[in-house]
N, C-alpha and C positions, 0 to 999 in steps of 0.2 A: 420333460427334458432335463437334462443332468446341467449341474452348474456351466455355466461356459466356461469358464478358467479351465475347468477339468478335462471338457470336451475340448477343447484348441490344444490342451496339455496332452492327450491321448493321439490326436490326430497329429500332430505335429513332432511329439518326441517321442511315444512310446509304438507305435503301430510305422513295421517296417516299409521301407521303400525302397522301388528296383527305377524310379526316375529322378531324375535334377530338378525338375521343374512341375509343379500344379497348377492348376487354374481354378477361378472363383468358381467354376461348377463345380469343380471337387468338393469344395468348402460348404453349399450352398448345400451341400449332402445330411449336414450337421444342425441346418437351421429349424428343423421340425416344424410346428405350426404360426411363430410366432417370427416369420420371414422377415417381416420386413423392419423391425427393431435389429434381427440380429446382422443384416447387413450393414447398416447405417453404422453398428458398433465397430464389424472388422473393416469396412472400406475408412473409418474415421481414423481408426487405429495409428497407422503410421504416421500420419500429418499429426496426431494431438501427442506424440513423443517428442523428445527435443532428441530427438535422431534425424539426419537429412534422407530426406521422401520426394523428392524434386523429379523423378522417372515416375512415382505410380500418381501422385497429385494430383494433374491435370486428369488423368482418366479417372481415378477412382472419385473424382469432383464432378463429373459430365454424369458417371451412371446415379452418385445420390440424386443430384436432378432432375434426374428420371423416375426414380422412384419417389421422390418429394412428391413430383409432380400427379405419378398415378395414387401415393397416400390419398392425395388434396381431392382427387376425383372419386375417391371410393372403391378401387381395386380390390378385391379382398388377397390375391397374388398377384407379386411385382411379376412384369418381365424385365428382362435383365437383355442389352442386346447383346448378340450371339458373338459377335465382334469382340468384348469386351469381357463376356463370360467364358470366351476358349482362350482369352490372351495367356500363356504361359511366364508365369513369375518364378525365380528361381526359389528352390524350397529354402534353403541356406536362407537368401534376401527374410523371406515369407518367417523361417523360426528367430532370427535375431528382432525383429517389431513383437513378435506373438509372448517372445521370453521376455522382454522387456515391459510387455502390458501386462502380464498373468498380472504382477503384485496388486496392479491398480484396479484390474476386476476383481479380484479377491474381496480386496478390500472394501468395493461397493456392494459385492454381492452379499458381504458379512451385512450388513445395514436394510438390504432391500428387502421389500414383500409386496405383495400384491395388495396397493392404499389409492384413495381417490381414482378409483380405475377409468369415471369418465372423463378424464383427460386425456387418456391414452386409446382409448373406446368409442366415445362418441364424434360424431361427425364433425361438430365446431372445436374439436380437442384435435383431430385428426389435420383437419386443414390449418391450424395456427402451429400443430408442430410439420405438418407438411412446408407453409411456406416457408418458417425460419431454416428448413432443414437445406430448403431451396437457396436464401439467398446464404447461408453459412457455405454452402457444396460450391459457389460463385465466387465467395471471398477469397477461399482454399484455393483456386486455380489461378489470382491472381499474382503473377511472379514480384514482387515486393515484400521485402523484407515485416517482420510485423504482420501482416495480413493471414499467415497460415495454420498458425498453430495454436490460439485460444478459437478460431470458428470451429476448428479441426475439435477442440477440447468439449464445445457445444454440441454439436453432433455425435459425438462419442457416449455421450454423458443423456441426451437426450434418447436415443436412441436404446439406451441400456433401459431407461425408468420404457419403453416400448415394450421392449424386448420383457421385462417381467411385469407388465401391468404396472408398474410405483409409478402412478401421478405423481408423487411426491419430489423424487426422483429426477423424473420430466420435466417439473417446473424447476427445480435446482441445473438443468441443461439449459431452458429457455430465458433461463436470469444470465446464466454466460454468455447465449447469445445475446444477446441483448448487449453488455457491456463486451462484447467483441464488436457488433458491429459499432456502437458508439466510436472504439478504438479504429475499428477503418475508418467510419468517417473522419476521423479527424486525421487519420493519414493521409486521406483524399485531398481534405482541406488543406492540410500544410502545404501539398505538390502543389496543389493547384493555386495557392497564393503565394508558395514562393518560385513559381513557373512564372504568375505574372507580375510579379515585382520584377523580375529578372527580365521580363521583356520591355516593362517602364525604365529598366535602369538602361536598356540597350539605344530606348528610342531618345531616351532625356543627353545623352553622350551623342547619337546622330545630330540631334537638334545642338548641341553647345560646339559640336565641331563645322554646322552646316552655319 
């Protein structure tokens, strides 16, 4: 399989088009053997830009879950629901995220090789990037500010060390996730303590006027 940077640069700017709009089974054309890293890369793509993605987010967060999930089980091919893989994305939308990530896959693919291959291989490397891919694709969908764009950057990132064998790679994605989810949680934590201060402050003013 050719660099991805090149193959998303051939597909998207230099091979002509007679529609407006593609869908991830068109894309899905380009992934060759090594499926299901290179999903996780393009579905991550948008949300780990500081571009706004707030239309594909929630879906393209439901289907990594899906494929988290059959990683974790040992699928050797994802399915992808048919729902989700005919939705049509406008190409325009689809080349301003794709033009915008080339530099950053470049620049990882300049670094990467096939190193510590059983973390991306074997069965307990498979379900521990399965699950974080799961609860990262869960974060992404949550509408709060903060919560979308470093899971989005874990995902992206793990998914690429997949997509070419680099354990190495892969563990440098599950370190982000890792301090992404730290950062939800404590987003979690802030609302939810300052949710119930805010209702101590409500009942402590019933009680001083009752």
């Amino acid at each position: 399989m050719a660099k991805l940077s090149k193959e998303l640069n051939r597909f998207f700017f230099e091979e002509e088009r007679t529609s407006t709009t593609i869908t991830l089974e068109d894309v899905l054309e380009l992934a060759g053997e090594r499926i299901f890293g290179f999903l996780f890369v393009i579905l991550s793509l948008p949300s780990a830009l500081p571009l706004p993605a707030p239309v594909i987010s929630i879906p393209f967060g439901i289907v990594m879950v899906v494929l988290a999930v059959q990683l974790i089980i040992g699928r050797q091919e994802p399915w992808v629901p048919k729902k989700f893989a005919k939705r049509p994305i406008k190409v325009e939308t689809a080349r301003k995220f794709i033009k915008a990530g080339i530099p950053f896959l470049q620049k990882i693919e300049a670094v990467s090789r096939p190193r510590l291959p059983f973390i991306c291989t074997t069965i307990p490397g498979k379900i521990i990037i399965g699950l974080a891919i799961a609860l990262m694709s869960t974060f992404m969908m949550i509408p709060i500010p903060g919560t979308n764009t470093l899971p989005a950057i874990g995902i992206f990132v793990t998914g690429f060390g997949l997509l070419e064998d680099d354990g190495a790679i892969s563990l440098g994605g599950l370190t982000i996730c890792s301090i992404a989810a730290i950062l939800v949680g404590s987003v979690f934590a802030a609302l939810i303590w300052g949710g119930t201060s805010l209702i101590d402050q409500i009942k402590t003013m019933l009680k001083g006027n009752g």
